[in-house]
Every structure is written in structure tokens, then in C-alpha cells.
BATISE-248425 format. One record per residue (C-alpha): x, y, z; residue number from 1; residue in one letter. Coordinates in steps of 0.5 Angstrom, whole numbers. Layout:
BEGIN
      x      y      z  seq  type
      X      Y      Z  NUM     A
...
***
This chain:
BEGIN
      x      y      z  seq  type
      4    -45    -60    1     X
      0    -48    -66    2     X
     -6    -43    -66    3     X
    -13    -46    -62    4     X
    -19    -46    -67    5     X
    -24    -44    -63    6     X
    -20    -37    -61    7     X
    -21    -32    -65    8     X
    -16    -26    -62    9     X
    -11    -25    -68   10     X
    -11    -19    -65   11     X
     -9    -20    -58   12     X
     -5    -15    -55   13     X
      0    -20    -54   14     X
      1    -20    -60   15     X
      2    -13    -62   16     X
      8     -9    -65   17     X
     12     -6    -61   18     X
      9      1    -58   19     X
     12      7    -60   20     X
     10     11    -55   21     X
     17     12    -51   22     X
     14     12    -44   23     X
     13      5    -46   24     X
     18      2    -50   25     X
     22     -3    -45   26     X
     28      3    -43   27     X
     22      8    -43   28     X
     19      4    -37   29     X
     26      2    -34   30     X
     28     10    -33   31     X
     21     12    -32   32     X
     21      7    -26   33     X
     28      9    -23   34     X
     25     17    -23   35     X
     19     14    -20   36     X
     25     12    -13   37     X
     30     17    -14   38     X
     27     21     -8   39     X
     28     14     -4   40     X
     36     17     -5   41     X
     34     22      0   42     X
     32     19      6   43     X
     35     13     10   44     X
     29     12     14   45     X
     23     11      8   46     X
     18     17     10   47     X
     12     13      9   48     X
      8     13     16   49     X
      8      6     17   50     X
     16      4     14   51     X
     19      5     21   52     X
     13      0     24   53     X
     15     -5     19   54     X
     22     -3     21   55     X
     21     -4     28   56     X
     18    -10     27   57     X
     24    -14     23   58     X
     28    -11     29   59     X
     25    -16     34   60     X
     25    -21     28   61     X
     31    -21     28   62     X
     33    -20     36   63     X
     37    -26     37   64     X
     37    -30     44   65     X
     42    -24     48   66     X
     38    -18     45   67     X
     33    -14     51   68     X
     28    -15     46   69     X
     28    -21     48   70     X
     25    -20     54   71     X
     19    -16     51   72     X
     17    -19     45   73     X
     17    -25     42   74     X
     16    -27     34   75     X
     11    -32     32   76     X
     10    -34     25   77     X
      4    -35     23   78     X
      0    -37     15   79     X
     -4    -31     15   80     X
     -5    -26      8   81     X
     -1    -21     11   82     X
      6    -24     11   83     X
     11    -20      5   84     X
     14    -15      9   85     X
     16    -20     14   86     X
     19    -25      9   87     X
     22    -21      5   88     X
     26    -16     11   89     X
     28    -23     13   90     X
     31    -25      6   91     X
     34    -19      6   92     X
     36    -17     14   93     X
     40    -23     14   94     X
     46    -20     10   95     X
     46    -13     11   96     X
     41    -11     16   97     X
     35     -9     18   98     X
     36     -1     17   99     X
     38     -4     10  100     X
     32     -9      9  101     X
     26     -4     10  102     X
     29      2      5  103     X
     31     -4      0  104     X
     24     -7      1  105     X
     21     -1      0  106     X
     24      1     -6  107     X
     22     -6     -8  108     X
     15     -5     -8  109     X
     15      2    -12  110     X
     19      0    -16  111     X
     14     -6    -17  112     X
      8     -2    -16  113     X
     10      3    -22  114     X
     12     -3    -27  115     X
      7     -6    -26  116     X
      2      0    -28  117     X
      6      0    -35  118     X
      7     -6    -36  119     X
      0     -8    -36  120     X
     -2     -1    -39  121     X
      4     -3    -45  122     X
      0    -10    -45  123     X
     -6     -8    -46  124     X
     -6     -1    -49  125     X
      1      0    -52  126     X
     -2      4    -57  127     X
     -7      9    -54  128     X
     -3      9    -47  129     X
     -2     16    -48  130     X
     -5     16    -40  131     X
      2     13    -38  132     X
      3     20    -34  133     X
     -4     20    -31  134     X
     -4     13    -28  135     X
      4     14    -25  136     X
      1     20    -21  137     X
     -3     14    -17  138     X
      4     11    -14  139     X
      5     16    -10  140     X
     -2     16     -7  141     X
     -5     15     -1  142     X
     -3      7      0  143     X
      4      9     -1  144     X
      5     14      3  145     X
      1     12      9  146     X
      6      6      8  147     X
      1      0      7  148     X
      7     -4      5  149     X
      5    -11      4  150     X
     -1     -8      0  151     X
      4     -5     -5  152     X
      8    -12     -6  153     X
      1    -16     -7  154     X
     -1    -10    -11  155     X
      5     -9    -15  156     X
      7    -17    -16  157     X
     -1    -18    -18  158     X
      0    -12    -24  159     X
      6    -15    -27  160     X
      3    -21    -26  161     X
     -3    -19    -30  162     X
      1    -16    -36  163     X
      6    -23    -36  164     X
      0    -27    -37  165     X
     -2    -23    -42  166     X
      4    -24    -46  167     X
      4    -31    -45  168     X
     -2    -33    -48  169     X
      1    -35    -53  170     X
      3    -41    -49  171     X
     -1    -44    -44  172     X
      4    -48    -40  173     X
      8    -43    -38  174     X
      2    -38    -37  175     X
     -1    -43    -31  176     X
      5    -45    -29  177     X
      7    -37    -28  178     X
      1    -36    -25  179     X
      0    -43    -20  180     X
      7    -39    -17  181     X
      5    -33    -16  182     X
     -2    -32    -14  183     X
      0    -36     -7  184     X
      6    -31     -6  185     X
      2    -25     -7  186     X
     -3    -27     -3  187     X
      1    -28      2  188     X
      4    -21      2  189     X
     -3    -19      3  190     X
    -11    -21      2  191     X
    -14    -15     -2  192     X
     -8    -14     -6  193     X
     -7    -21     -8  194     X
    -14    -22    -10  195     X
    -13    -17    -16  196     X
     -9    -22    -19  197     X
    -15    -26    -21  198     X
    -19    -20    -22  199     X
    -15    -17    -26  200     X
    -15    -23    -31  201     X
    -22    -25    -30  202     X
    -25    -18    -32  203     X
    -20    -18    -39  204     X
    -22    -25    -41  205     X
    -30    -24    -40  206     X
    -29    -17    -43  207     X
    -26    -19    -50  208     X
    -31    -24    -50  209     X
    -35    -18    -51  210     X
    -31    -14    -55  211     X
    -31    -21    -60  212     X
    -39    -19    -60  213     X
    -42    -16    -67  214     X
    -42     -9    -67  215     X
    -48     -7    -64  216     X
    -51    -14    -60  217     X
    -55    -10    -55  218     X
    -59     -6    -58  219     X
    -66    -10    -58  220     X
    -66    -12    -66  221     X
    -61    -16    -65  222     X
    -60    -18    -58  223     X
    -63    -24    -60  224     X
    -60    -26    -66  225     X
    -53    -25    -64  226     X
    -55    -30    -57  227     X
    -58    -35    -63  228     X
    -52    -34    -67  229     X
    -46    -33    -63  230     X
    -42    -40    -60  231     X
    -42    -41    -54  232     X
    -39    -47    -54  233     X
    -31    -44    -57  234     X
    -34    -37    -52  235     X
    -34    -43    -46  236     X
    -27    -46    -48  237     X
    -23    -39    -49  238     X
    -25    -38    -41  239     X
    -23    -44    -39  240     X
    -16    -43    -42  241     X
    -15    -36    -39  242     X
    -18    -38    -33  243     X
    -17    -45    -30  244     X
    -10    -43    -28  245     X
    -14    -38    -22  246     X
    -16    -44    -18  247     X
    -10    -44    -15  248     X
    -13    -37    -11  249     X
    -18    -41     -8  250     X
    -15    -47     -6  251     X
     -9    -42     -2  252     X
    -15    -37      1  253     X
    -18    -45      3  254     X
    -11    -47      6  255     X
    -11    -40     10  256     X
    -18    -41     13  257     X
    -16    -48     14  258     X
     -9    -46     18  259     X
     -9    -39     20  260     X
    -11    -38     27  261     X
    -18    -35     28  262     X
    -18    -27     28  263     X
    -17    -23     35  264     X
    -23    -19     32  265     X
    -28    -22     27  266     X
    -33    -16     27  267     X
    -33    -12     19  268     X
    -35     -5     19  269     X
    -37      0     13  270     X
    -34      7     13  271     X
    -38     10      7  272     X
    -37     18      9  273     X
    -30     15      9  274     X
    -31     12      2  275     X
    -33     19      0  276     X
    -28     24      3  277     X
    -22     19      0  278     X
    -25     19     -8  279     X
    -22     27     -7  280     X
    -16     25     -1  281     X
    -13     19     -5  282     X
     -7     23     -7  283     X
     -8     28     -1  284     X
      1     29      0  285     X
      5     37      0  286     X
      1     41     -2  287     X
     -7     43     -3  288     X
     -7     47     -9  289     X
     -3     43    -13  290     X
     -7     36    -10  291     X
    -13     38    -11  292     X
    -12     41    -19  293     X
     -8     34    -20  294     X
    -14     30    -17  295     X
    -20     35    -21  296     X
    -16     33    -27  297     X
    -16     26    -26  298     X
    -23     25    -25  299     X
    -24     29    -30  300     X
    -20     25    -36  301     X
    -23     20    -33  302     X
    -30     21    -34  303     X
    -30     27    -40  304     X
    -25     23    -44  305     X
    -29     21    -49  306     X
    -31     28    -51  307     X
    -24     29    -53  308     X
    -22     23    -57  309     X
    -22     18    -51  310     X
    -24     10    -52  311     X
    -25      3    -48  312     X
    -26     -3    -50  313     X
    -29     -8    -45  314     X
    -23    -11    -44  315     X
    -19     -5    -42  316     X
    -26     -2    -38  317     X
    -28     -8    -34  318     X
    -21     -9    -30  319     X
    -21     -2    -28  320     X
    -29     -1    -27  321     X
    -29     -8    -22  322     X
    -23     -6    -18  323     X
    -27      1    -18  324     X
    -35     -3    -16  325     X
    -29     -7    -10  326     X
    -27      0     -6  327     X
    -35      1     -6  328     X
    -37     -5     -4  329     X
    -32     -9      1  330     X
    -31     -6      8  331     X
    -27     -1     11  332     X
    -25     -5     17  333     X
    -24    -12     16  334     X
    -22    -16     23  335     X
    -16    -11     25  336     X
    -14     -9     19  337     X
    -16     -1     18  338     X
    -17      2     10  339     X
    -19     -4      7  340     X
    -22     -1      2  341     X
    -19      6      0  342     X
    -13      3     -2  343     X
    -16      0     -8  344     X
    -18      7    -10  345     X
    -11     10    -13  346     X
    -11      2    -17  347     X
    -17      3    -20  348     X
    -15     11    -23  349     X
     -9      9    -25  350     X
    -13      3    -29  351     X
    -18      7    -32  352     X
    -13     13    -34  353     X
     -8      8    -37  354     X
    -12      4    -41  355     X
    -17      9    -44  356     X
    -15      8    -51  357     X
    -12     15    -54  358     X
    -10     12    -61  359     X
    -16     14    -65  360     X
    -16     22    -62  361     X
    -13     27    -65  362     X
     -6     26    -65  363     X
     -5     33    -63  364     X
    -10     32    -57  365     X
     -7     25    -55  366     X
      0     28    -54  367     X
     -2     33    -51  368     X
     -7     29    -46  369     X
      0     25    -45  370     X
      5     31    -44  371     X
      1     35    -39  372     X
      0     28    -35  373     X
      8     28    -35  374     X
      9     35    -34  375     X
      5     33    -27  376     X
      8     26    -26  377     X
     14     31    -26  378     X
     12     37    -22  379     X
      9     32    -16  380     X
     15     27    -16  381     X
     19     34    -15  382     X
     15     36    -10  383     X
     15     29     -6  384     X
     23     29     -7  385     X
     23     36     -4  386     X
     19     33      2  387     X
     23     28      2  388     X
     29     32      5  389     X
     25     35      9  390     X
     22     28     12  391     X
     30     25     12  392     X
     31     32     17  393     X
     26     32     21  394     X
     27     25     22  395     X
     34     25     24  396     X
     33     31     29  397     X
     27     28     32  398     X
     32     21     34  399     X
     37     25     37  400     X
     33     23     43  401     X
     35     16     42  402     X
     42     18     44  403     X
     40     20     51  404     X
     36     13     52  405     X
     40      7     55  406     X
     40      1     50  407     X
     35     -4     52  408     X
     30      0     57  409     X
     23      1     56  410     X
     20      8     53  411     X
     13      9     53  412     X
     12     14     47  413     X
      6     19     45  414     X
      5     22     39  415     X
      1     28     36  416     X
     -2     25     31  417     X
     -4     30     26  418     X
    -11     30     22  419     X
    -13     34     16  420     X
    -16     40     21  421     X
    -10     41     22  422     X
     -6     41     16  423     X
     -6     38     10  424     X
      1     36     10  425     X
      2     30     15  426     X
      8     30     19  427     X
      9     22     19  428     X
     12     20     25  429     X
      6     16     27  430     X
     10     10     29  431     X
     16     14     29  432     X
     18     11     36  433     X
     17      4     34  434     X
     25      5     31  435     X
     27      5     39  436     X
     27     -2     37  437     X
     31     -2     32  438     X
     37      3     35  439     X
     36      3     42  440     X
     34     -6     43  441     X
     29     -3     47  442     X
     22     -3     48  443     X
     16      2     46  444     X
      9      1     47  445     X
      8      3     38  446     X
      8     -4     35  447     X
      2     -7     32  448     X
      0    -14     35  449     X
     -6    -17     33  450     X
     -6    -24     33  451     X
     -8    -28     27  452     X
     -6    -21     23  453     X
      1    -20     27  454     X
      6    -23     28  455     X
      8    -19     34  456     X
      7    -22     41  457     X
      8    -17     47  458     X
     11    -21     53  459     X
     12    -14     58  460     X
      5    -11     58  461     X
      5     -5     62  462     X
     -2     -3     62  463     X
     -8     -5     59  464     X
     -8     -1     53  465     X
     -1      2     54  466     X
      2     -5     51  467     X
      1     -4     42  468     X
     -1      1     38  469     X
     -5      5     37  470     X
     -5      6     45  471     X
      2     11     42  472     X
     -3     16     39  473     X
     -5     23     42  474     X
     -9     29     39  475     X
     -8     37     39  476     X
    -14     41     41  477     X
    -16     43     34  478     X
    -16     35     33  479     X
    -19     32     39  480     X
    -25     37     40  481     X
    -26     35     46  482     X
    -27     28     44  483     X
    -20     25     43  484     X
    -15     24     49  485     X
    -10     29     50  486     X
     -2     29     51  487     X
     -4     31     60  488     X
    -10     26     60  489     X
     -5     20     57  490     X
     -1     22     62  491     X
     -5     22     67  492     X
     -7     13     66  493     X
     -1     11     64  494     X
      3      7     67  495     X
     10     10     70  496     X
     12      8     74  497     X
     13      1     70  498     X
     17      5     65  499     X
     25      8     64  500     X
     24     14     60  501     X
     17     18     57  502     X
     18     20     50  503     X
     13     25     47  504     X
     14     27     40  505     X
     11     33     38  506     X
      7     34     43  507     X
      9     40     46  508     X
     10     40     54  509     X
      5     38     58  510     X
      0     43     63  511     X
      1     38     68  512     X
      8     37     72  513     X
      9     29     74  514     X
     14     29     79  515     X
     15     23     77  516     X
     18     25     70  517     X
     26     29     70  518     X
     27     32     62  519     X
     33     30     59  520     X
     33     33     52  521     X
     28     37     48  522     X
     28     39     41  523     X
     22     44     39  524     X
     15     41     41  525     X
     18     34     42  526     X
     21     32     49  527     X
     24     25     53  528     X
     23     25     60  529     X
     27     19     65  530     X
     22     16     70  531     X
     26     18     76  532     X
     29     12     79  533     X
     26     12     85  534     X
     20     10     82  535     X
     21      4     80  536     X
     26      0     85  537     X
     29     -6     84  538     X
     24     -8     78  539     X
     25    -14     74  540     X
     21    -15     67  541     X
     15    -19     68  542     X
     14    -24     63  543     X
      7    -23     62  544     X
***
């Protein structure tokens, strides 16, 4: 591309020599991914606390015309920015199964999630990207391991995207041809996680319009004279190059206004002591000592940084600080869909850790900033490795109760769910029972249906609040406090009787006996009872 008169970025990163930092040298990243998913090798079922729901989910997609899901749910595809894990399970389930189509899509959205971190820190700080490590950390945070799929997609195509559309600056055409393709596609994995896209490039561009600015311009001797002097008009031009392509973002969001459905629930909530507790929980996952080491080190590279040698640009300060000032401002629930906001959290760390500039430390103390990020990356990917077959374990005992469940019946499942009063480590079998829908073609009371958010539509109700989650979940006595319902107090409202078997999963026995419930397999705290016969005679499915 013949060099624009009015810009003036000779230095741009796209145009810089190749890193030489190997953790951002193209195999660098390439093995540094592939580590990042080895523990994905462990497992069958992906441990993430959601990947089974999605599982479950693609299962009655994927239900054809003589499948008993058939009778319980149907499908209904909708336009609605929350729709990635459902595509690409289908593109994938089509050919190798549904079991397959949730491992792979997982991987594929780690995967994505931890290039897209590199890539954009090589793009935009290959040479002072020595934070490489401390970024990684963010992977495995709270969003991927609550298993926030779609978020991971969006989050994970809009970082690679970002780092492209830098690159490619030096052609325009297929710079916005890139993007007019994939601003649609990740807002439709998800809204939150799309959006960071436009963001992304948008704080970068308004950033190195400000670094192109005289040293000093703020101060109040020369504010004014820098405003006279600089060209506004080639400033205006240059943003118009980056940024026109964005238009794109709002034209889909119009389009999803347009032809999605009205949302079930369109009331917004701000959490704000939930915002609080997440800035220390965020990599909350094993252990507490080492968690709590790895998120007071964060914090504190972040903010003291620049005492040892650590330096932004506006450029490189501006995307990670809008993403940080989007988790404060946005609301935590939004129309059905919960933790909106603390999901950007781990995106806006592993920015402001990636791009802090290192290259003009001390070489001692840049390297040894970048060695002791790796040596945790290493240490917290060998301890999510280890729990990793410690969830594959925990998995396989637990579905053993499938075994004694006749395919095509009915479960109604309640789950302990566990909290932080309880344990640090959660036990991730919050949507568990959803893979009765996967192995056994049966319905369970464990899918997420909200209409306009979900595709999933219930037909068989049994109850009111017994037909999608989260009417799954039960507490402990160390959780509930006497505020949240009970495994007996579940019991006591339940419909029974319009059900084949009872699956309670870490649960512990009830204190109250049900007459109605004959126990036909046990392992631990984790129960399956079949409804007695007589209890439901001559029952037939009802369609609504």
C-alpha cells in the first residue's frame, strides 16, 4: 500500500521487526497454546461448569424425529448474540457426535482465547511483552472455568481479530473486509464478548493519536499551543481509516434488535459487592494459598509496575483500561443472562499485564518479571492438569448412575451446589445431570430455556419451577443459612409423581423418607431413586 500522506505511524506495530522474545515468536505461541489445552487430554467431558449444559443442549439439537427428547423439548433457532456454542457444535456434532462437538469446541475456544492474548500482545508490544506469562494466568479464570462458552468464542475471535486488523493496517481493503466479516460472527457467539472487538480497535486508534502528540502537550504551558498547532484534519482522516470498518458492529446489533424475539426478562441489575468480591475471585480455582499469591501478584505488577521499569502508551493503556472502566459500569445481570460483568475482569488483567511495555527496564529485571510469570503459568497449568483428572474421575463415578436409568425417561436431578462457605474449590457438577440428555435421550429438569437467550423449549413441564434451570440447584446447611432451600424442602414440592427417577447429586440422604422413592444405586453423598410404579400409572407425556 502506497504510504498515506497524513499518517504518520512509520513506527506502527504492524510494522515492527519480528519479536525476540521467544513466547512470541510464531512457534513460541503455537507451543505455548497447545500446553495451555494439554489438560484437555485428561478429560472426556470438559470440567467447566457449564460444558455439560452445553452438552446436553446440542443433544436435543441434534435429537432427530425418533428420539424420546423429542417428546420433551423442542429446538428453536432464534437471531439472538448468544448463538456460538450452538453453531459450532452442530458443525461439528454432524460428523463425529455430540460428545466430540463439546470437547473440541471447548478446546477451540481456549485455544482461541490464549492466541488471541498473544497475538495481540506480539501485535501491539512485541518487544516489552515480557508480561506474556502473567496475562496467560487469565485463561484459566473465572469465565472459563464457570464454562461461559459463547463468551470465550466472542472474546477469543475478537483478540485475534484485534491483532489481525493491526497487522493489516497496511492494507486497508482487506483490513475491512476482515472485519465486516468478523464483527458479525463473534457478536453472534455473544454480545459482551463481540463488542470488544470494536473497543479494542477503537481505544488503540484514539490512543496513538495521543501518543502522536508533543511530549508534554497536557501540561498548561503548552496545552493550548499544541491544540492551535496540531492537524486535526489528517487526526480525523487517520480515525476514519481505522474505524469505519466498526459500522459493521452497529448495523448487526440493529438487525438483532430488529429480528430477535423480545427478551423473557428485560429488567438489568447492578451487583456492586459482586464486582467487589470478583476483582480477588476471578482466578479463584485448586488452591487458595497459591490463588491468592497469583491474583496479589497480578494486581500488584499492574499497579507498581512502573516502579521497576514498567511503561504504557496510550495506545497500549487505553484498551485494557476501557475493558477495566466496561466491568465497572455495565450491569451484572442483563435480561436473563447472569455475571455479565465480571467476565470482562480476567480480559481487562490480562491486557493491562500484556501490554505494559518491559523493553525499557533493566534487562535483568524485564527477565525476571517474564520468568517468574512463566514459572506460575507453569505451576497453576500443572495444578488445573491435576484437577483435571481429578474431575474426569469424579465425573465417571458420578454418571455410573445413568447406567440404571432406562433411556428415554424422565429425571428430575438436584444438585448441591457448592459456595465459597463451604470450599474454595468448587465441585463443577452444577449442570451435571443435563448429560442424562446426552447418554440416556431422557429428560432432566437442568437446561437453560429463557426465551429470546435460549434456544431450548421445554414441552413436558412437570411443575412450575421444576422444568429448566436453575430449579436443579439445592444447598448445604453451611451454604443455605436458612435462606436457601434444602435437598428435603426440594423434595417436599416436587413433582414425583410425574417423574420415572430422582437423581440427587451430592446431596446426601434425605432426613425425610418419600414412600414414593425406592433407591436403586448410591455412591457416597450422590443417590438415584426410581419413583415407584404405582405412583404414576398409565402416564403419558403431555405436550405442554
Amino acid at each position: 500500500m502506497r504510504r498515506l500522506r497524513f499518517w504518520p505511524f512509520h513506527q506502527a506495530p504492524f510494522n515492527e521487526t519480528m519479536a525476540k522474545l521467544p513466547w512470541l515468536s510464531a512457534p513460541g505461541i503455537v507451543a505455548i497454546v497447545l500446553l495451555v489445552c494439554l489438560p484437555f487430554v485428561l478429560v472426556t467431558v470438559p470440567p467447566l461448569i457449564d460444558i455439560p449444559g452445553h452438552m446436553g443442549a446440542a443433544a436435543i439439537e441434534a435429537a432427530g424425529p425418533n428420539s424420546p427428547l423429542e417428546k420433551y423439548f423442542a429446538w428453536k433457532w432464534v437471531f439472538t448474540l448468544n448463538i456460538g456454542d450452538g453453531v459450532l457444535m452442530k458443525l461439528i456434532g454432524a460428523p463425529f457426535g455430540v460428545l466430540a462437538a463439546g470437547w473440541w469446541s471447548t478446546v477451540l475456544a481456549t485455544a482461541l482465547f490464549a492466541g488471541g492474548c498473544l497475538a495481540t500482545i506480539r501485535m501491539l508490544n512485541a518487544r516489552g511483552g515480557h508480561g506474556a506469562g502473567w496475562a496467560l494466568m487469565y485463561v484459566f479464570s473465572f469465565p472459563l472455568l464457570t464454562g461461559f462458552l459463547n463468551f470465550i468464542l466472542a472474546t477469543g475471535l475478537a483478540l485475534c481479530a484485534f491483532a489481525a486488523s493491526v497487522w493489516l493496517e497496511r492494507d486497508p481493503r482487506r483490513r475491512a473486509i476482515m472485519l465486516i466479516v468478523v464483527q458479525p460472527i463473534a457478536l453472534l457467539c455473544h454480545a459482551i464478548g463481540g463488542l470488544l472487538l470494536p473497543f479494542l480497535i477503537g481505544a488503540n486508534a484514539v490512543g496513538r493519536e495521543i501518543d502522536a502528540l508533543p511530549a508534554r502537550w497536557w501540561q498548561p504551558s503548552r496545552f493550548h499551543e499544541t491544540i492551535a498547532a496540531h492537524d486535526w484534519r489528517a487526526a480525523g482522516r487517520r480515525l476514519f481509516v481505522l474505524l469505519w470498518p466498526l459500522a459493521i458492529t452497529l448495523i448487526t446489533i440493529a438487525l438483532w434488535k430488529v429480528l430477535s424475539p423480545a427478551p423473557a426478562r428485560s429488567f438489568n441489575r447492578w451487583r456492586w459487592d459482586e464486582k467487589e468480591w470478583y476483582l480477588w475471585l476471578t482466578l479463584r480455582d485448586q488452591s487458595m494459598i497459591l490463588d491468592n499469591i497469583t491474583t496479589a501478584a497480578c494486581y500488584a505488577l499492574i499497579v507498581f509496575g512502573w516502579a521497576i521499569g514498567g511503561r504504557f502508551k496510550w495506545a497500549t493503556f487505553l484498551p485494557g483500561a476501557l475493558v477495566l472502566a466496561e466491568f465497572v459500569a455495565i450491569p451484572s445481570d442483563i435480561n436473563g443472562s447472569n455475571f455479565v460483568d465480571v467476565r470482562l475482569l480476567p480480559v481487562a488483567a490480562m491486557l493491562l499485564l500484556g501490554l505494559t511495555d518491559w523493553s525499557q527496564a533493566r534487562p535483568r529485571v524485564a527477565m525476571a518479571v517474564a520468568y517468574v510469570g512463566l514459572v506460575l503459568l507453569a505451576l497453576r497449568l500443572v495444578v488445573t492438569g491435576a484437577s483435571f483428572a481429578d474431575y474426569a474421575d469424579d465425573y465417571r463415578r458420578q454418571l455410573v448412575a445413568l447406567q440404571h436409568i432406562e433411556p428415554g425417561s424422565r429425571v428430575l436431578a438436584f444438585v448441591e451446589h457448592s459456595c465459597l462457605d463451604e470450599s474454595w474449590r468448587s465441585t463443577r457438577r452444577d449442570h451435571l445431570a443435563s448429560l442424562a440428555s446426552l447418554y440416556r435421550q431422557a429428560w432432566v429438569n437442568d437446561n437453560w430455556a429463557v426465551p429470546g437467550l435460549h434456544m431450548v423449549v421445554p414441552r413436558f413441564r412437570p411443575g412450575r419451577n421444576f422444568t429448566a434451570d436453575p430449579s436443579e440447584f439445592v444447598w448445604s446447611q453451611a451454604c443455605a443459612g436458612g435462606r436457601l432451600r434444602r435437598v428435603d424442602t426440594a423434595l417436599k414440592y416436587a413433582p414425583i409423581e410425574r417423574v420415572d427417577y430422582v437423581w440427587l447429586i451430592d446431596t446426601g440422604m434425605p432426613q425425610l423418607p418419600d414412600p414414593r422413592l425406592q433407591l436403586v444405586w448410591q455412591d457416597g453423598r450422590s443417590l438415584l431413586f426410581a419413583v415407584r410404579p404405582l405412583a404414576i400409572p398409565n402416564w403419558q407425556p403431555r405436550g405442554l
